[in-house]
C-alpha positions, 0 to 999 in steps of 0.5 A, spaced: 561 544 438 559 549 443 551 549 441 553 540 442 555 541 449 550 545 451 544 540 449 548 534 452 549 538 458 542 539 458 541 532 457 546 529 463 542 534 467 534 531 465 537 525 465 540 526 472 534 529 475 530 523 473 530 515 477 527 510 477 522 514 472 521 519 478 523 526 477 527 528 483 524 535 487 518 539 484 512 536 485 511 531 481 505 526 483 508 519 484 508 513 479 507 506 479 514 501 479 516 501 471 513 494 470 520 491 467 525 491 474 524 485 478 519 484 483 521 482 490 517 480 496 518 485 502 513 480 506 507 480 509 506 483 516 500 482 520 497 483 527 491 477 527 495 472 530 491 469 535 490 472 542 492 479 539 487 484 541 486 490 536 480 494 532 480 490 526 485 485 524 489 486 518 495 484 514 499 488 509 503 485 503 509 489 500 513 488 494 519 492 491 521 494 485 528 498 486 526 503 493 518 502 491 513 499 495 507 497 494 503 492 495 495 490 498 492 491 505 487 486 507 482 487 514 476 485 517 472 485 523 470 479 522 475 472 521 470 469 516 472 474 510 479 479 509 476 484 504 482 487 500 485 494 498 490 496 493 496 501 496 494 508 494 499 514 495 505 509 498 511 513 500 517 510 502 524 512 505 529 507 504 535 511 509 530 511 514 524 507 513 519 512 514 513 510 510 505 511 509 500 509 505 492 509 503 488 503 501 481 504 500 476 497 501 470 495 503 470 492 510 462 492 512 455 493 510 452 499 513 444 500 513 442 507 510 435 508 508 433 501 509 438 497 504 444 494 507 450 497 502 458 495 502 461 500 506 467 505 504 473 505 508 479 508 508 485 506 511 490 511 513 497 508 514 503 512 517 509 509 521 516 505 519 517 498 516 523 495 519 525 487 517 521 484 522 515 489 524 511 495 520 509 500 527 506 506 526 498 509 526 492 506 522 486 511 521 480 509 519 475 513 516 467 510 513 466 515 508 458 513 506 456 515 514 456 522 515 460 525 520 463 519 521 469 519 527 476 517 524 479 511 529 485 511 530 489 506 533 497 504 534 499 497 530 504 493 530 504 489 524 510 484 525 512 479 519 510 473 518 513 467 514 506 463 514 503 469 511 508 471 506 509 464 504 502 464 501 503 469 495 506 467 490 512 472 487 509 477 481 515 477 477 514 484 474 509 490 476 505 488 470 504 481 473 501 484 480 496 488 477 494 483 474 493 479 480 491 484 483 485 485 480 483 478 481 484 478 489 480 485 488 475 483 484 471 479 488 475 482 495 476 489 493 472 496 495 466 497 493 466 505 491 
């Protein structure tokens, strides 16, 4: 009897220290949403409407499973063409909306040694998410250029219906993977 009890003490206290498929503490490194929850639309959020003057356009799309976000980036410098990066490293505060993520794309073409290539950029996103705004500071970095400066510069990405319309609702992360690589296969990064 004692030897049962301390096996099932011992099973309540991993199943306990376990959410969402997250080990609670230590220094476990994050995982993707299980693909059975439900996803939900948390929305598009953009600072390209017309008039606004900022470094380079974009518009973030967040989905949630549970208090997981995730989700795809989409900028450029040009209006002609919204290359695309999956949300990378994604940390999420549900209580305080504390939130940061990465995404690599491919925003430009470079020319190195006579030879236009895809430049490799990468997004650095620190801020808070509230209903109707995702604030905070978006660092770029052009991994390809030696040296390159990191530009850092204030966004407010405040939400859009219009943009949130026009995705359509995976129904589980599974489906968003896949729909992921579609967008990403012709918009993605190229590194």
């Amino acid at each position: 009897m004692g030897r049962f009890w301390k096996s099932g003490l011992l099973l309540a206290f991993a199943v306990a220290t376990v959410q969402d498929g997250k080990a609670v503490g230590g220094n476990n490194p994050p995982q993707a949403p299980s693909p059975t929850p439900e996803v939900v639309i948390v929305g598009s959020f953009a600072n390209n409407d017309p008039g606004t003057d900022v470094q380079v356009p974009c518009i973030v799309e967040l989905y949630r499973t549970g208090s997981r976000l995730f989700g795809l980036l989409y900028a450029a410098v040009t209006d002609v063409d919204m290359p695309a990066g999956l949300l990378d490293d994604v940390r999420y505060d549900s209580r305080t909306g504390e939130v940061s993520f990465r995404a690599k794309l491919s925003i430009g073409v470079i020319v190195m040694n006579n030879k236009p290539i895809p430049s490799e950029d990468l997004a650095e996103f620190r801020g808070k998410l509230a209903r109707t705004s995702l604030s905070g500071t978006m660092t770029w970095t052009d991994h390809r250029v030696p040296g390159s400066p990191r530009r850092r510069e204030g966004v407010v990405l405040k939400y859009s219906a219009w943009f949130t319309d026009q995705i359509t609702n995976p129904k589980t992360y599974v489906e968003f993977q896949r729909r992921s690589e579609i967008v990403l296969k012709g918009r993605g990064p190229k590194w």
